[in-house]
C-alpha positions, 0 to 999 in steps of 0.5 A: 344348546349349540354353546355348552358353557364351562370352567377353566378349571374345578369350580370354587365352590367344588368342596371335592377339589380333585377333576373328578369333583369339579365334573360333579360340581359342573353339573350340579350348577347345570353347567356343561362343560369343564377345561381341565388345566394342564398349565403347570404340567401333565400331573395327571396318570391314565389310571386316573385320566380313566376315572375323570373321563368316567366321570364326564360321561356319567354327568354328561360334562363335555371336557378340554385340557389346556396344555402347559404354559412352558411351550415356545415352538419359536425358542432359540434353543432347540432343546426347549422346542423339543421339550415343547413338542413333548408337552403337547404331545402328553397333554394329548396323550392323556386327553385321549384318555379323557375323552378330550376333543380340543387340547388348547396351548399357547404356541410361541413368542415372536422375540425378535422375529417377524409373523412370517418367520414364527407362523413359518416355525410353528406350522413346521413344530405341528406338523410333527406334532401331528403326524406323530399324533396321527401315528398314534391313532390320536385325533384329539384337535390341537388349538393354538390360542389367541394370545393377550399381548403383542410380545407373543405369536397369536392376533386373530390372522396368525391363529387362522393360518395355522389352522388352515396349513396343519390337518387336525388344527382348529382355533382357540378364541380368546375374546378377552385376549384380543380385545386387550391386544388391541387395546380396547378393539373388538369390544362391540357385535358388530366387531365380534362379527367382524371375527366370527365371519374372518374364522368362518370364511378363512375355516368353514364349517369345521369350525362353525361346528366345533368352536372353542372360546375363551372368555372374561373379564379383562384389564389391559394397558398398551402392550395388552393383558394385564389380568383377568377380571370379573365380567361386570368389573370389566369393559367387555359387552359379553352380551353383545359377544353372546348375540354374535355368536347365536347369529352365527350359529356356531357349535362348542364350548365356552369356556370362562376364566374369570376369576369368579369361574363359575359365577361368570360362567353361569351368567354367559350361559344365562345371557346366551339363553335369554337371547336365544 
């Protein structure tokens, strides 16, 4: 199938909570894909990341990592910028590894500073970033994220042109950010085609072929998410999305953060199937 649906995260109901387990548990539930979350820190040695990325290819579970949320490639302090180049660099590190293709992080706040200035700031943050990576021999694809509240860097626009100004940069979709951003857009076919031809266009086939999204159940007020919520307990039309995204041909993961994970994942994957 060309989407491969996932958890953000060991499943709930893995007994065995090591990442080890939650491969196991991801193809026990016949689902195919596993973000491994980095979010509080790498915590994670290569001894181990050998194991799980062992594992992956054992039970034929394709694996992505979200890096820490303590990066801000816009901070005001410099010190803090560094840091956050170090952190996406050992998410990176370790996702080799793994065997990880796509390392996802959230790249910046915009403070008081225009889109202009923090795209401009970002660009020049990852352009180091991969030129070391580069060094290094690592080709893991960086992805920024598309983010949930206007207070940070990352509407649709914003995510594409950093993909199209650094080598090595593709996209994380996050449907359920961008319909809360927006305070309720994007929440019909017509408007998730509307973002499928925008990436498309402004990317191509290298990213047709290799998609990366996020998806849930979403509560939002004015300025943006709130919380994740489970897919029926929400105004997301996923099966509206899933019809888009089978129009659009598109290839990779998807992965589910709702808070019911694997239960909302597999009813992704089951829509998405009926509709194919």
């Amino acid at each position: 199938m060309p989407l491969l649906f996932g958890t953000a995260g060991v499943p709930i109901s893995s007994s065995d909570r090591s990442s080890e387990g939650g491969v196991r548990r991801i193809r026990e539930l016949n689902l195919d894909a596993l973000e491994i979350e980095f979010v509080q820190g790498v915590r994670m040695g290569e001894e181990k990341a050998r194991k799980v990325g062992a594992a992956a290819i054992e039970h034929n579970v394709a694996l992505s990592c979200h890096a820490p949320y303590y990066i801000n490639l816009n901070s005001r302090e410099p010190e803090k910028i560094t840091a956050s180049r170090d952190r996406i660099l050992h998410a990176a590190r370790i996702s080799q590894i793994l065997g990880v293709r796509s390392v996802i992080f959230h790249p910046a706040f915009n403070h008081e500073d225009s889109s202009e200035v923090v795209l401009e700031r970002v660009v020049r943050e990852l352009r180091v970033v991969r030129e070391t990576l580069d060094a290094m021999g690592n080709d893991v694809v960086l992805r920024p994220e598309t983010t949930g509240k206007g207070s940070q860097f990352g509407d649709l626009a914003e995510t594409i042109r950093i993909a199209q100004e650094v080598p090595g940069v593709l996209p994380c979709i996050d449907f359920s950010h961008l319909h809360a951003r927006t305070n309720g857009r994007y929440n019909s076919y017509d408007e998730f085609c509307e973002i499928l031809n925008d990436l498309a266009e402004g990317l191509g086939d290298r990213w047709v072929k290799n998609v990366h999204f996020h998806i849930s159940g979403i509560e939002y007020g004015l300025k943006g998410e709130k919380r994740h919520l489970v897919l029926k307990e929400s105004d997301l039309r996923f099966e509206e999305l899933m019809k888009a995204c089978l129009t659009f041909g598109v290839e990779g993961l998807a992965i589910c953060e709702s808070p019911n994970l694997e239960e909302d994942a597999i009813l992704l994957q089951q829509t998405y199937r009926a509709l194919s």
